[in-house]
C-alpha positions in Angstrom: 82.8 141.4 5.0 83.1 143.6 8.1 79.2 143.9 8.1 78.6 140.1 7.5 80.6 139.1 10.6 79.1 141.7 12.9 75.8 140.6 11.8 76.3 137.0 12.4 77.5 138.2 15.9 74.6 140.3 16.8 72.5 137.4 15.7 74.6 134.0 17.5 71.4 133.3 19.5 68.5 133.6 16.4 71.2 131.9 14.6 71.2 129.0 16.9 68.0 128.4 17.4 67.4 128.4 13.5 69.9 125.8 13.6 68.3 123.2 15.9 65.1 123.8 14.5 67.4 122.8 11.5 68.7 119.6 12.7 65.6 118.3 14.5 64.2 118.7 10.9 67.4 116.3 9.4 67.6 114.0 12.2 63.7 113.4 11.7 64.4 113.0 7.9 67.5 110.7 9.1 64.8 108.2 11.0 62.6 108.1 8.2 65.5 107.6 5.1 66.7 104.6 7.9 63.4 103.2 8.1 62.7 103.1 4.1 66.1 101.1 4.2 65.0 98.7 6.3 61.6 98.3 4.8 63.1 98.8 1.1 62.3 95.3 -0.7 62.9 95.9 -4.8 65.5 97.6 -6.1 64.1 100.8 -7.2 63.2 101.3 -3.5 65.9 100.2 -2.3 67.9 102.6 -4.3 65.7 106.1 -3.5 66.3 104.8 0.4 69.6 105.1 0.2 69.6 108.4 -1.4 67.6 110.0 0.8 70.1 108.4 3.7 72.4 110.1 1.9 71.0 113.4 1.7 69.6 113.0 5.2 73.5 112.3 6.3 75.1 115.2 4.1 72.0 117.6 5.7 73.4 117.1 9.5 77.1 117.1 8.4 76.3 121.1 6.9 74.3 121.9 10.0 77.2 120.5 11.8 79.7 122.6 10.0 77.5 125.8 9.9 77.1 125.6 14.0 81.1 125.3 14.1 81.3 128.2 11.6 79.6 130.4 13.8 81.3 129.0 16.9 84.5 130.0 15.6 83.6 133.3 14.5 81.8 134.4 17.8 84.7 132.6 20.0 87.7 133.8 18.0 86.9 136.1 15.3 84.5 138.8 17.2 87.0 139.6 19.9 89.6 140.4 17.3 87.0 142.6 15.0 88.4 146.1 16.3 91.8 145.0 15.0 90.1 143.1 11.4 88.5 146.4 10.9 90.9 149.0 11.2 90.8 149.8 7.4 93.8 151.5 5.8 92.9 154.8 3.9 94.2 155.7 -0.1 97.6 156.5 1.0 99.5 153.6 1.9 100.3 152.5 5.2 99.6 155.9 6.3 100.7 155.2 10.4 104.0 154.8 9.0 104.0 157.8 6.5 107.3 159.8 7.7 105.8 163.4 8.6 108.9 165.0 6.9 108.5 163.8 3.4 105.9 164.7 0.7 105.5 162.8 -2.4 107.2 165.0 -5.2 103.9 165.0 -7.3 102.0 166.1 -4.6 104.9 168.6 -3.7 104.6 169.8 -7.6 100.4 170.1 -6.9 101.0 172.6 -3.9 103.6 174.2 -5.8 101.8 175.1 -8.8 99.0 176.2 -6.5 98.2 179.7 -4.7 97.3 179.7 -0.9 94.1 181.7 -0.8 93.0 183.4 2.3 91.4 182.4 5.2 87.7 184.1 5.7 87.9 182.7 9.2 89.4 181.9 12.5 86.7 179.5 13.7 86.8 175.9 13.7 83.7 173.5 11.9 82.9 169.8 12.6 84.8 169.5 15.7 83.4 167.6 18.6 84.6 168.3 22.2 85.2 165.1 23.9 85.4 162.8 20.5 87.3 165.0 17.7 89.5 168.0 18.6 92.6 169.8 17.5 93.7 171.8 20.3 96.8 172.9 19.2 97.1 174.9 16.9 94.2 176.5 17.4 92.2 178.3 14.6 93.9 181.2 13.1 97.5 180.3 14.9 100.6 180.8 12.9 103.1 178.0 12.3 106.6 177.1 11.3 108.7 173.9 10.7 108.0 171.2 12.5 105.1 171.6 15.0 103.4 168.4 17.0 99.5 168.5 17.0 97.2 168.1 20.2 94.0 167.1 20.2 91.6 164.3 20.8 90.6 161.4 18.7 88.2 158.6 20.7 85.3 158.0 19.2 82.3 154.7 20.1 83.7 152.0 17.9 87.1 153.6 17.3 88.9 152.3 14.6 91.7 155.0 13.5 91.9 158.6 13.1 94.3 160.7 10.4 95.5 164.8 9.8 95.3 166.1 6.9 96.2 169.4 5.1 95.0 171.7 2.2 95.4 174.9 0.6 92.5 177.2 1.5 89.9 177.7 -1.1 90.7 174.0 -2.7 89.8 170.8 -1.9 92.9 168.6 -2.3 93.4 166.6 1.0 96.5 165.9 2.0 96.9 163.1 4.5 100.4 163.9 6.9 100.1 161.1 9.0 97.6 158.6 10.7 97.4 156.5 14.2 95.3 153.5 15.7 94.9 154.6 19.1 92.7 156.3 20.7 93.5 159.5 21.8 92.2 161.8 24.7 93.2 165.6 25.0 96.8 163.9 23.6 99.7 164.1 21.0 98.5 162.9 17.6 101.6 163.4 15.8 103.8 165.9 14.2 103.5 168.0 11.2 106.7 169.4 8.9 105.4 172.4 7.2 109.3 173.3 6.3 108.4 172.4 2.4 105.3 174.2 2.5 104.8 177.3 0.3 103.7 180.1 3.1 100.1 180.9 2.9 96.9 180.3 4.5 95.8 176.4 4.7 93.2 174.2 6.3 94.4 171.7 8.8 91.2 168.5 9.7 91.3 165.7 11.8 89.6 162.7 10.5 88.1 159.8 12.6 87.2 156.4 11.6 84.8 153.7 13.4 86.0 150.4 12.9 82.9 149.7 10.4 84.6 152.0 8.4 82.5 155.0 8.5 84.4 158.3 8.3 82.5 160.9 11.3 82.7 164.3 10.1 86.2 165.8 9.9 87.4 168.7 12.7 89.0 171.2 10.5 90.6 174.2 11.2 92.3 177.4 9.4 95.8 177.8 10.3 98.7 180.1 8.7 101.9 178.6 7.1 104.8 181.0 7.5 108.4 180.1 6.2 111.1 178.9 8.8 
């Protein structure tokens, strides 16, 4: 849906102009279906003249309709798009997810789970300027509650969301999410109280407002227990 709207915006002019080519092409058909009328003597001709009237009249009121379509959409429904697309991710409502609280199931899957270790102290994916975690920084140590820095501002933005997961598995968690753009700012915070100690991978996602995911900034940090 997101696509169709952005491409009928991109297009308003070639979409115009295929519409008056449109309605010079019904209002043509209009004279003609009013001139068979006129000259319509028997009854079969008088009954295809008023059937092409009709479809001549039903042809302008669509054109009519389709040029106020796209008028709204351009006028009212473009400016708005940023806020139309900002899709929400698999867990729900995730800029209102409390930091502090961790599904039990998902609680049970970290549980059941051994932290491997981290090979590395070295960021991947990030992109200085667009999608950053500057604190913590690769490799840092953490306990409790900590508040993450970073940046999140991306052409297009639409949102961004933290996630966390052991090392050596691939079971994202998502901690929280925000819709503003953020520049060299807090994103949010981060309870790691319930956390079994261990070595984890911490990424920052961003989303464009097409909903196209960039490549996550992800970084090893260390759980240790409060």
């Amino acid at each position: 849906m997101a696509a169709v709207i952005q491409f009928f915006a991109d297009y308003v002019v070639l979409i115009y102009l295929l519409l008056l080519v449109a309605v010079l092409f019904a209002i043509r058909r209009f004279g003609r279906a009013r001139r068979e009328q006129r000259e319509a003597v028997f009854g079969l001709e008088v009954e295809l003249a008023r059937r092409h009237h009709g479809q001549s009249v039903a042809a302008l009121v669509s054109i009519g309709l389709l040029a106020l379509a796209e008028f709204v959409l351009v006028v009212f429904l473009v400016p708005a798009l940023p806020a139309l697309l900002t899709l929400p991710t698999p867990t729900n409502n995730l800029a209102a997810l409390p930091t502090s609280t961790i599904p039990p199931e998902i609680m049970a899957t970290i549980n059941a789970a051994t932290p491997g270790a981290t090979a590395t102290t070295v960021a991947s994916g990030c992109i200085p300027g667009q999608i950053m975690i500057t604190s913590p920084k690769p490799g840092d140590q953490v306990r409790g509650k900590i508040t993450l820095k970073g940046t999140a501002d991306i052409p297009n933005f639409g949102f961004y969301k933290y996630e966390f997961a052991l090392a050596g598995t691939d079971i994202w968690i998502t901690i929280q999410a925000g819709r503003d753009a953020k520049q060299e700012a807090d994103l949010g915070d981060w309870d790691t109280s319930e956390l079994t100690a261990g070595d984890y991978l911490l990424r920052l996602v961003v989303t464009d407002n097409q909903g196209q995911a960039l490549p996550a900034c992800v970084i090893p940090i260390r759980v240790l227990k409060p």
